[in-house]
SEMINU-204355 format. One record per residue (C-alpha): x, z, y; residue in one letter. Coordinates in nm, 3 decimals, decimal comma, always signed. Layout:
% residues N
+---------+---------+---------+------+
!       X !       Z !       Y ! rest !
+---------+---------+---------+------+
!       X !       Z !       Y !    a !
...
+---------+---------+---------+------+
% end
This chain:
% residues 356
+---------+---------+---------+------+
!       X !       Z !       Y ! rest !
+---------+---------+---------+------+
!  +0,000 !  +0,000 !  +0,000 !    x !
!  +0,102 !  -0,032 !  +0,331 !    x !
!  +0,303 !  +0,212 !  +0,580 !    x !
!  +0,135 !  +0,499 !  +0,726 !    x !
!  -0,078 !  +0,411 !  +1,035 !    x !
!  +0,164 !  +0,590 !  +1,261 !    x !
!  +0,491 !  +0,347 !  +1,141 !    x !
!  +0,294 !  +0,053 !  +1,121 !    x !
!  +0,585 !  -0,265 !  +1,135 !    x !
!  +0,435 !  -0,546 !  +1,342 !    x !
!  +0,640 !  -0,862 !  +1,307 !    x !
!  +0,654 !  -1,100 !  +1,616 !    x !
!  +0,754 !  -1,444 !  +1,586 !    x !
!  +0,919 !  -1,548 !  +1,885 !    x !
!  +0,761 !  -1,852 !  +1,999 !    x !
!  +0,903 !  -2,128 !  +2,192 !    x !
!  +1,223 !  -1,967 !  +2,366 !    x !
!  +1,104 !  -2,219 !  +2,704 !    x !
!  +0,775 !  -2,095 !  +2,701 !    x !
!  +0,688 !  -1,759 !  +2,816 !    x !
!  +0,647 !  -1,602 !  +2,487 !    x !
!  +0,962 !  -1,417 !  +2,463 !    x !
!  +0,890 !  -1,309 !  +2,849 !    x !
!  +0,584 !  -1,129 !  +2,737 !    x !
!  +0,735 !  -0,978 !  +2,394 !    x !
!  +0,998 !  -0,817 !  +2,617 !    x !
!  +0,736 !  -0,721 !  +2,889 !    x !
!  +0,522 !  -0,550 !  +2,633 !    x !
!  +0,808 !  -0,308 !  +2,500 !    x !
!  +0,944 !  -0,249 !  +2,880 !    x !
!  +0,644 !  +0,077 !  +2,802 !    x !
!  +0,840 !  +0,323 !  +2,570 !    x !
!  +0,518 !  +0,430 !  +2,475 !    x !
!  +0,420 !  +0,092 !  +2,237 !    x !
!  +0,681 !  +0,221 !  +2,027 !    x !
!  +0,530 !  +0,543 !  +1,947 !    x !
!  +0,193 !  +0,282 !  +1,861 !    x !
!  +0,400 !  +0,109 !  +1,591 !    x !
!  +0,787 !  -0,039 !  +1,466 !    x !
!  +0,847 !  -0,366 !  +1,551 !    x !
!  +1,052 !  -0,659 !  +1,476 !    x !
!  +1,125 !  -0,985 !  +1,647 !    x !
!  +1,234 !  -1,253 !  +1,427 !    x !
!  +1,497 !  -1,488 !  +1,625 !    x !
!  +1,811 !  -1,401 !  +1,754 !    x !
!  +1,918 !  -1,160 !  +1,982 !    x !
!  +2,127 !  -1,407 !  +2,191 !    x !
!  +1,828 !  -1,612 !  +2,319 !    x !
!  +1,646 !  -1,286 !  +2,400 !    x !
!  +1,944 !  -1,131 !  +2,591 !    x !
!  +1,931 !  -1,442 !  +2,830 !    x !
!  +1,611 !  -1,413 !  +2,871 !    x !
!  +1,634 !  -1,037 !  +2,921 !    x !
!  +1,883 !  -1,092 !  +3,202 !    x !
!  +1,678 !  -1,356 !  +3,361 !    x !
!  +1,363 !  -1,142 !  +3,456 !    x !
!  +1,574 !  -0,832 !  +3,488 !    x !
!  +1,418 !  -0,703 !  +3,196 !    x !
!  +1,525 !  -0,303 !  +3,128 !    x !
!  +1,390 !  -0,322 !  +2,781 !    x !
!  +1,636 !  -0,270 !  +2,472 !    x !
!  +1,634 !  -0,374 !  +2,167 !    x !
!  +1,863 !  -0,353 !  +1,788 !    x !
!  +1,979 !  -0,686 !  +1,593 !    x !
!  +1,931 !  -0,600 !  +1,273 !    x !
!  +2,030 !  -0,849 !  +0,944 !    x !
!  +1,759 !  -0,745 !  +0,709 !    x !
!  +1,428 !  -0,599 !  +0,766 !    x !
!  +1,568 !  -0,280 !  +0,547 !    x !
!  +1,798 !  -0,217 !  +0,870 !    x !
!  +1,457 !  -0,180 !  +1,084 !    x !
!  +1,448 !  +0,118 !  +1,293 !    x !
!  +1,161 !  +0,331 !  +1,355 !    x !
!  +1,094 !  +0,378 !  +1,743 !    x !
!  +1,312 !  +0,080 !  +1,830 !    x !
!  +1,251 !  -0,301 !  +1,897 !    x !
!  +1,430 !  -0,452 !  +1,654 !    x !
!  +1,576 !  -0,802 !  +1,593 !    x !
!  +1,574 !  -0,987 !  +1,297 !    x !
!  +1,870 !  -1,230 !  +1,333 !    x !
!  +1,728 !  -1,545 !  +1,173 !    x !
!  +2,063 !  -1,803 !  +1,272 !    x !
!  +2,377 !  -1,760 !  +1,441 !    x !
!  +2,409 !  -2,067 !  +1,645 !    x !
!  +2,319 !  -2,110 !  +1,997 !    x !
!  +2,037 !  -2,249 !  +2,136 !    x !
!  +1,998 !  -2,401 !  +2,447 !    x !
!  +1,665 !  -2,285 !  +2,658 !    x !
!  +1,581 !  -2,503 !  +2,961 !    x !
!  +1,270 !  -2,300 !  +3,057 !    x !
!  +0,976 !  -2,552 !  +3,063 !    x !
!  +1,141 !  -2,813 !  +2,852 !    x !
!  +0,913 !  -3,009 !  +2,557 !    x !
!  +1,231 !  -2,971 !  +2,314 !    x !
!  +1,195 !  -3,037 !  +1,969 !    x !
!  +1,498 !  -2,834 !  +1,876 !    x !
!  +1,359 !  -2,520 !  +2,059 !    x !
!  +1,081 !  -2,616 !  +1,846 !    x !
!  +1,244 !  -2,612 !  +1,531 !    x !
!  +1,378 !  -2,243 !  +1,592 !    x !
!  +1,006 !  -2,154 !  +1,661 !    x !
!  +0,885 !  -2,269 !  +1,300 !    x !
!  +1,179 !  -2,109 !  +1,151 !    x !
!  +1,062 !  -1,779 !  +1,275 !    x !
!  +0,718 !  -1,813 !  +1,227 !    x !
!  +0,756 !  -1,890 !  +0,816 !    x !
!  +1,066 !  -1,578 !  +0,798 !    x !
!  +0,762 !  -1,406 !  +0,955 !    x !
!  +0,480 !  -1,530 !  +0,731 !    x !
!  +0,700 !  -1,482 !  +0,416 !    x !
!  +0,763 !  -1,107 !  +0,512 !    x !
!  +0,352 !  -1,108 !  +0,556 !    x !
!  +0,294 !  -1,213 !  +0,236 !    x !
!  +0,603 !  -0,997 !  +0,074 !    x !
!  +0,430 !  -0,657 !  +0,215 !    x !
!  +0,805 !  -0,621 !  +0,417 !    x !
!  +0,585 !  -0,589 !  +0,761 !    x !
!  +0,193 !  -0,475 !  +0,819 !    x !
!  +0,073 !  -0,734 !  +1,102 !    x !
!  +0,180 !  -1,020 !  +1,239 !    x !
!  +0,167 !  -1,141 !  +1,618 !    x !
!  +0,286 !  -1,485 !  +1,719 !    x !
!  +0,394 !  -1,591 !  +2,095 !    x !
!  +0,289 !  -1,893 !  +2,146 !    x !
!  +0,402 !  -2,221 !  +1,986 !    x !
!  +0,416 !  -2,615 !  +2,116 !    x !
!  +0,224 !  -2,820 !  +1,882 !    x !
!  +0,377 !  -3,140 !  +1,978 !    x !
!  +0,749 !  -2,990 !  +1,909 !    x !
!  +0,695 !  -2,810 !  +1,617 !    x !
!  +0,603 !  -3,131 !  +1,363 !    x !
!  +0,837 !  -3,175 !  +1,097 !    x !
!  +0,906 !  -3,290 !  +0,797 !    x !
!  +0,871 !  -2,911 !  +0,666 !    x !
!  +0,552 !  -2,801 !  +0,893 !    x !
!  +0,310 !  -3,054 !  +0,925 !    x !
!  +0,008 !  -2,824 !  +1,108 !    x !
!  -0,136 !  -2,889 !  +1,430 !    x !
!  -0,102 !  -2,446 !  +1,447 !    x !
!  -0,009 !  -2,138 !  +1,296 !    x !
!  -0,414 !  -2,088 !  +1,153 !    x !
!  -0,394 !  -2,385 !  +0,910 !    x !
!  -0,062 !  -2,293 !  +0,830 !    x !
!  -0,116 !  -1,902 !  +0,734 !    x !
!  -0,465 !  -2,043 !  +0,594 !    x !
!  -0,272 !  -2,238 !  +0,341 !    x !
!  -0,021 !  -1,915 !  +0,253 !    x !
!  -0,221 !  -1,659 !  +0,249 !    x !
!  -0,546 !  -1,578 !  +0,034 !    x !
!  -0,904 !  -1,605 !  +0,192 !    x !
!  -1,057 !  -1,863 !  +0,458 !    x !
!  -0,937 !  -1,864 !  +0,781 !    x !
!  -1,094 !  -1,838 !  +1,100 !    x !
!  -1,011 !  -1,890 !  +1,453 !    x !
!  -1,191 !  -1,598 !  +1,623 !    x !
!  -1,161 !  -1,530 !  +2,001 !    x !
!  -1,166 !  -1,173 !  +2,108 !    x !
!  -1,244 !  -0,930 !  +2,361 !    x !
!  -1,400 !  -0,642 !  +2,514 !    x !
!  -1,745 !  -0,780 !  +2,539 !    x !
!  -1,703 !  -1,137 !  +2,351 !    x !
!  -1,666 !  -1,257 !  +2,012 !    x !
!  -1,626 !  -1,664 !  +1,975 !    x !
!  -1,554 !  -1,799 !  +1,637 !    x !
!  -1,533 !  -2,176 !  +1,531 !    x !
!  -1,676 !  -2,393 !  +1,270 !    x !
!  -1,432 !  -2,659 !  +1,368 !    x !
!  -1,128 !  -2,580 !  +1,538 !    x !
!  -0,836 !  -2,850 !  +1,608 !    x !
!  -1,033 !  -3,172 !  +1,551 !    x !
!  -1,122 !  -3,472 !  +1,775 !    x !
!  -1,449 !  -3,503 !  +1,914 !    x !
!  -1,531 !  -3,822 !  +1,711 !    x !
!  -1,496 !  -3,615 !  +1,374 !    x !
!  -1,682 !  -3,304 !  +1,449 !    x !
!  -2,021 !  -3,417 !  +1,373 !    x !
!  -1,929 !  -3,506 !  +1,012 !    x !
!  -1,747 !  -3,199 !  +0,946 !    x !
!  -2,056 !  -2,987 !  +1,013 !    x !
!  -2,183 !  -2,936 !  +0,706 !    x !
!  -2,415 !  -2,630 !  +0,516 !    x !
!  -2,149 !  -2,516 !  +0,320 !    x !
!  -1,922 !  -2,524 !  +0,619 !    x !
!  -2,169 !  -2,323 !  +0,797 !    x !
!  -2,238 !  -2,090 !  +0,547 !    x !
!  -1,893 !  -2,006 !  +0,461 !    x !
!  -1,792 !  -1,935 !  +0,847 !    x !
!  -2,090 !  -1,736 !  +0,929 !    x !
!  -2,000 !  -1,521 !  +0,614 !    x !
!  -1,635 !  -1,503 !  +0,696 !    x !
!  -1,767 !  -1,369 !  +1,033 !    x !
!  -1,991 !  -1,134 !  +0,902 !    x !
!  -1,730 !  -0,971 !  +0,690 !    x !
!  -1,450 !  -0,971 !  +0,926 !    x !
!  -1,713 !  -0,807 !  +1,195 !    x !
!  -1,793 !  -0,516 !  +0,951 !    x !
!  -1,425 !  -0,512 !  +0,777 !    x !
!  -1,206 !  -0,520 !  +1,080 !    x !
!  -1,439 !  -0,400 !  +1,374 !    x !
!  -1,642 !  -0,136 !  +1,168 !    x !
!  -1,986 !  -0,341 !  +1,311 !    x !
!  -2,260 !  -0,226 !  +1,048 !    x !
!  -2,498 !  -0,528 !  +0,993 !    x !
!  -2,380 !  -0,774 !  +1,269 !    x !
!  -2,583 !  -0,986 !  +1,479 !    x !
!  -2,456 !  -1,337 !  +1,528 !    x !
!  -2,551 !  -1,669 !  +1,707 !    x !
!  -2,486 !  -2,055 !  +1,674 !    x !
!  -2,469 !  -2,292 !  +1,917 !    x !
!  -2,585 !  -2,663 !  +1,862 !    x !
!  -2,372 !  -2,942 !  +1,863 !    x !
!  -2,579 !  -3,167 !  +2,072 !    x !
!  -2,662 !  -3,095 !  +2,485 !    x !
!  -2,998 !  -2,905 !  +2,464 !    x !
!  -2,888 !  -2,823 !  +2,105 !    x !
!  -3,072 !  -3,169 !  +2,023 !    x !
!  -3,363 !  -3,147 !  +2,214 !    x !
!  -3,588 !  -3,168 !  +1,860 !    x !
!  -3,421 !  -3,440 !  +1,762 !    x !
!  -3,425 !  -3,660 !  +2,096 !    x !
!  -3,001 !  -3,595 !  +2,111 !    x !
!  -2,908 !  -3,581 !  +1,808 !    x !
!  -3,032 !  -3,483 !  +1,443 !    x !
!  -2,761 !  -3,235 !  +1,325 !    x !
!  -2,963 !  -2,909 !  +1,454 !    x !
!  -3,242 !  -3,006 !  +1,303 !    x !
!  -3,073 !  -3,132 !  +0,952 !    x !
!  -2,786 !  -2,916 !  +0,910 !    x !
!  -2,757 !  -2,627 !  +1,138 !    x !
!  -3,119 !  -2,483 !  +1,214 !    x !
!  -3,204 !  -2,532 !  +0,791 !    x !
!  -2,840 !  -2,344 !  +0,686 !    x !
!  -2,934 !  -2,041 !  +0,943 !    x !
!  -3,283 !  -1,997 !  +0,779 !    x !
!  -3,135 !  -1,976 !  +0,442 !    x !
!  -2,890 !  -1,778 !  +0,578 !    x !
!  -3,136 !  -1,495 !  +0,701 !    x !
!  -3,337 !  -1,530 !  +0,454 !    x !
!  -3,073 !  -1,381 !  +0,259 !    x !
!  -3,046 !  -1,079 !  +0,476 !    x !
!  -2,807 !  -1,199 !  +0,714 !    x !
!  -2,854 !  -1,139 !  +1,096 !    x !
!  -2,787 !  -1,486 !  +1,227 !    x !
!  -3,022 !  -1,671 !  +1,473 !    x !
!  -3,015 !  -2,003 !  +1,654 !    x !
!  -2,896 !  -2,294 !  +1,728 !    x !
!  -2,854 !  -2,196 !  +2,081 !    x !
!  -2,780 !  -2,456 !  +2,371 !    x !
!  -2,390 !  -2,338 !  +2,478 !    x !
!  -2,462 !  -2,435 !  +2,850 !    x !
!  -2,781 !  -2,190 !  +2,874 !    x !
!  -2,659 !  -1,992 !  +2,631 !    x !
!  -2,355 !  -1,809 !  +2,819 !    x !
!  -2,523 !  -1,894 !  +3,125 !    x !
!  -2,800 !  -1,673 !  +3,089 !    x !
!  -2,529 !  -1,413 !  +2,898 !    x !
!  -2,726 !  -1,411 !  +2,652 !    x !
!  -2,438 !  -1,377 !  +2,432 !    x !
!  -2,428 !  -0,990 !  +2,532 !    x !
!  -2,693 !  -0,905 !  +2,295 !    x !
!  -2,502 !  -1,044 !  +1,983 !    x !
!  -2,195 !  -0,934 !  +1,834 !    x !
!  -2,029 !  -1,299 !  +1,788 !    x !
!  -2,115 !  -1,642 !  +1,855 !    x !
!  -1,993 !  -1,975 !  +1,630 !    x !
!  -1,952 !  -2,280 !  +1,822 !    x !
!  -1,928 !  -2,596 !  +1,658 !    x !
!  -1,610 !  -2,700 !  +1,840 !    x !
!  -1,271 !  -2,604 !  +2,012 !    x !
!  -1,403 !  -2,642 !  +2,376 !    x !
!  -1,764 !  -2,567 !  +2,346 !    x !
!  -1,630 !  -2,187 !  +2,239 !    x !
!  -1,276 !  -2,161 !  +2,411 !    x !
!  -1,373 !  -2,306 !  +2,793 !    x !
!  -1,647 !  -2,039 !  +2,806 !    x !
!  -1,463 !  -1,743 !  +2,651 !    x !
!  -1,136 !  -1,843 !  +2,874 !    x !
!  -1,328 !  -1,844 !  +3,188 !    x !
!  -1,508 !  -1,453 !  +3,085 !    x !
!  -1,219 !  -1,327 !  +2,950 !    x !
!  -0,853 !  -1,492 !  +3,066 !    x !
!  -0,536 !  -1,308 !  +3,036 !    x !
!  -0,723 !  -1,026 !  +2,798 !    x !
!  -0,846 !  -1,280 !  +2,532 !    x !
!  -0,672 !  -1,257 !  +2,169 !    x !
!  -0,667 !  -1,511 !  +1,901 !    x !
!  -0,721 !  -1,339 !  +1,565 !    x !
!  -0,731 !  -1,505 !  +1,231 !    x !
!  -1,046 !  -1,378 !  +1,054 !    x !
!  -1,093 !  -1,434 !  +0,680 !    x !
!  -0,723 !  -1,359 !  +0,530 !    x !
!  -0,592 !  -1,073 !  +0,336 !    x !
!  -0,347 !  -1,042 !  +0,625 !    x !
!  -0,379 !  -0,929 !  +0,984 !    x !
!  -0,233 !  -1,221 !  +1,235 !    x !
!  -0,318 !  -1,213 !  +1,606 !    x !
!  -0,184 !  -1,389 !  +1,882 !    x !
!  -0,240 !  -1,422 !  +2,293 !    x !
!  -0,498 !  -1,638 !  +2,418 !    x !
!  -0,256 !  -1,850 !  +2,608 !    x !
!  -0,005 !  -2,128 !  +2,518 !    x !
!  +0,392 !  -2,185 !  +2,623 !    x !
!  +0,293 !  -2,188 !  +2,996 !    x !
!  +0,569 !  -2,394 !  +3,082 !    x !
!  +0,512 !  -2,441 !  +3,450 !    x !
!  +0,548 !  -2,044 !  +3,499 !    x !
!  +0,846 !  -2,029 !  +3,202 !    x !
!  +1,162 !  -1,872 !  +3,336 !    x !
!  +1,031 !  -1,745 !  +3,632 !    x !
!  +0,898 !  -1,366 !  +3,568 !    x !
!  +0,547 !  -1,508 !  +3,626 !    x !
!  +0,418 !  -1,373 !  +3,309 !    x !
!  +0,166 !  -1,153 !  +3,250 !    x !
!  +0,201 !  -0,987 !  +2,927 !    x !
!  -0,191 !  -0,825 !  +2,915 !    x !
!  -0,282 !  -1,038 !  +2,674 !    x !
!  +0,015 !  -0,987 !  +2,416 !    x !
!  -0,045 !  -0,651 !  +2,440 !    x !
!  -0,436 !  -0,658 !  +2,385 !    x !
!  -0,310 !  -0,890 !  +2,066 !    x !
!  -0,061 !  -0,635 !  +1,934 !    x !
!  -0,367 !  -0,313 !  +1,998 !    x !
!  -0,630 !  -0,578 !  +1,839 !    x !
!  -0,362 !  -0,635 !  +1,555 !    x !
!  -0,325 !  -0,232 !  +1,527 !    x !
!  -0,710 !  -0,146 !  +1,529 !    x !
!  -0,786 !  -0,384 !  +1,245 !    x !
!  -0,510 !  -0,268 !  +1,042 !    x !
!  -0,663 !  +0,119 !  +1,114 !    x !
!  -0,983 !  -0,015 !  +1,071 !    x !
!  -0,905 !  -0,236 !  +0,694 !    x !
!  -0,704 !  +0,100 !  +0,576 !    x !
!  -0,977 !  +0,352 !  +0,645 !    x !
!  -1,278 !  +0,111 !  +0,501 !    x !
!  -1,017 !  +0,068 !  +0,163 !    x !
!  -1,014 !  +0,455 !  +0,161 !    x !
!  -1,435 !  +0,542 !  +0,228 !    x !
!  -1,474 !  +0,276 !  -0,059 !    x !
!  -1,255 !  +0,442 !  -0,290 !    x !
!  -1,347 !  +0,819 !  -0,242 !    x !
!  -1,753 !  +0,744 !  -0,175 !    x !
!  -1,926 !  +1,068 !  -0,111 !    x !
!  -2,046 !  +1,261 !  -0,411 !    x !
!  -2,433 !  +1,215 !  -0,444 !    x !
!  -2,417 !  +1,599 !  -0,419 !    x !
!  -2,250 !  +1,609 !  -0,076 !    x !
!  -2,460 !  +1,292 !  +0,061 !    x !
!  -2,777 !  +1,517 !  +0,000 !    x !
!  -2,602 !  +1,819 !  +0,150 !    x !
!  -2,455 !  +1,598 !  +0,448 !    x !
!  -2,774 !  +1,453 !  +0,565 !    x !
!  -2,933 !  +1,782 !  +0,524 !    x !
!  -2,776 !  +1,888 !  +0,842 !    x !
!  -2,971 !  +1,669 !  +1,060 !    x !
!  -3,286 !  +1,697 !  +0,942 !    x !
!  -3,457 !  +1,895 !  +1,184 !    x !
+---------+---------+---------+------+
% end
């Protein structure tokens, strides 16, 4: 099983070193306190790091460590992936800078998957530098989807917002096809479990949005709501689960009608992510729902235009790394209730108490 909760090991990967993910790492551990929260470990290279240390006048210090058996509790370690230099030209599209960022996300996903850390949070990654001939993935979801066991979801979080997808990096042309009942059924499921899992929400309430403006108008724009989506979410609840709609997007955040459900599914990347960005910028998190790992990351890309020139703001890594720490509570205390369930005696004897 995993550490305690109070030595929790987070593994970061480090992003692309011209973006402003290694900015915000450092940023986030400038507070002493985060490392009372948890132990954790950057996988790169301390060189790149101390550069970029220097260059926002960073006070933050951290250990290079070889191994992750060298990790020190209330330190930020290090995990020295390579010895070579890298070059960082802050706000550079550099497919070598790329390469490093791969390499430490999949040193990062192996220790996942070999129990050697607890969470993972990435920084954030270029997708048109990071192609390969060994990582073809448009992102880190489809990539930790493939490693690790369950069915992955992209699900935007924060304090008052929940935004999952049913299609996530796919052109606009394609989405239509790709909406299908079992699709449907298997996201609003992954949701549903993730919501009571990983955010303790007893018997979740969630929504879908239509595909088409007016979520088809019945049928004027577009058949899919009335074909696909509106038949899968009556089966759906006829099963006992609390999902209603579809729900036109445009009215539906409009009229914030989205505060009286604990997570909405939109069909597509923009229809879920241009809404939640606008309500909840710089404290949005990216979590991957669905795995038997935790993996969050900002809500942000590289940033390039602000790389390099202490710009960043690292509120969001932080709210990933908390998000990343609650679930883990959250997964470990749910594992324990279901494996020392009350005694039928002391149920009786605890609801006893309150019956007056």
């Amino acid at each position: 099983m995993s550490h305690k909760e109070e030595n929790v090991r987070v593994g970061i990967s480090i992003g692309d070193l011209n973006g402003i993910g290694p900015e915000v790492i450092l940023k986030c551990f400038e507070d002493n306190r985060m490392l009372e929260l948890c132990t954790p470990v950057i996988f790169g290279n301390s060189k790149p790091l101390s550069y970029i240390k220097k260059n926002i006048n960073s006070n933050v210090n951290f250990q290079g460590i070889d191994s992750l058996d060298q990790m020190i509790t209330g330190k930020l370690n290090v995990l020295n992936l390579w010895k070579e230099n890298v070059n960082i030209n802050f706000g550079e599209n550099d497919p070598v800078v790329g390469s490093y960022a791969i390499k430490s996300f999949i040193a990062a996903t192996e220790a996942l998957k070999n129990d050697e850390i607890d969470i993972l949070v990435t920084a954030p990654i270029n997708k048109y530098n990071t192609q390969s001939e060994e990582f073809k993935h448009p992102g880190h979801t489809n990539y930790l989807n493939e490693q690790l066991e369950g069915n992955a979801l992209m699900l935007l979080v924060s304090d008052d917002l929940k935004v999952g997808l049913l299609t996530d990096h796919l052109p606009l042309k394609d989405i239509a096809q790709a909406i299908t009942p079992q699709r449907i059924e298997e996201k609003v499921k992954t949701i549903r479990e993730a919501l009571m899992n990983d955010f303790n929400i007893f018997n979740p309430r969630i929504a879908v949005l239509g595909l088409n403006p007016h979520a088809g108008d019945d049928g004027i724009i577009g058949t899919e709501e009335q074909e696909i989506i509106k038949p899968t979410i009556t089966k759906l609840a006829e099963e006992g689960i609390l999902v209603s709609g579809p729900f036109p997007a445009d009215g539906f955040f409009g009229s914030q009608l989205y505060n009286s459900f604990d997570a909405v599914i939109a069909c597509y990347h923009d229809q879920g992510l241009a809404p939640f960005k606008a309500l909840s910028f710089s404290k949005g998190v990216n979590y991957t729902a669905g795995l038997n790992k935790i993996r969050t990351s900002p809500d942000h890309g590289t940033a390039y235009d602000i790389a390099g020139k202490n710009l960043a703001d690292p509120t969001s890594f932080r709210e990933a790394l908390y998000l990343a720490l609650d679930v883990f509570r959250n997964r470990n205390r749910n594992i324990e209730a279901k494996s020392n369930p009350l005694m039928p005696q002391e149920k009786e004897n605890s609801t006893k108490k309150f019956d007056n």
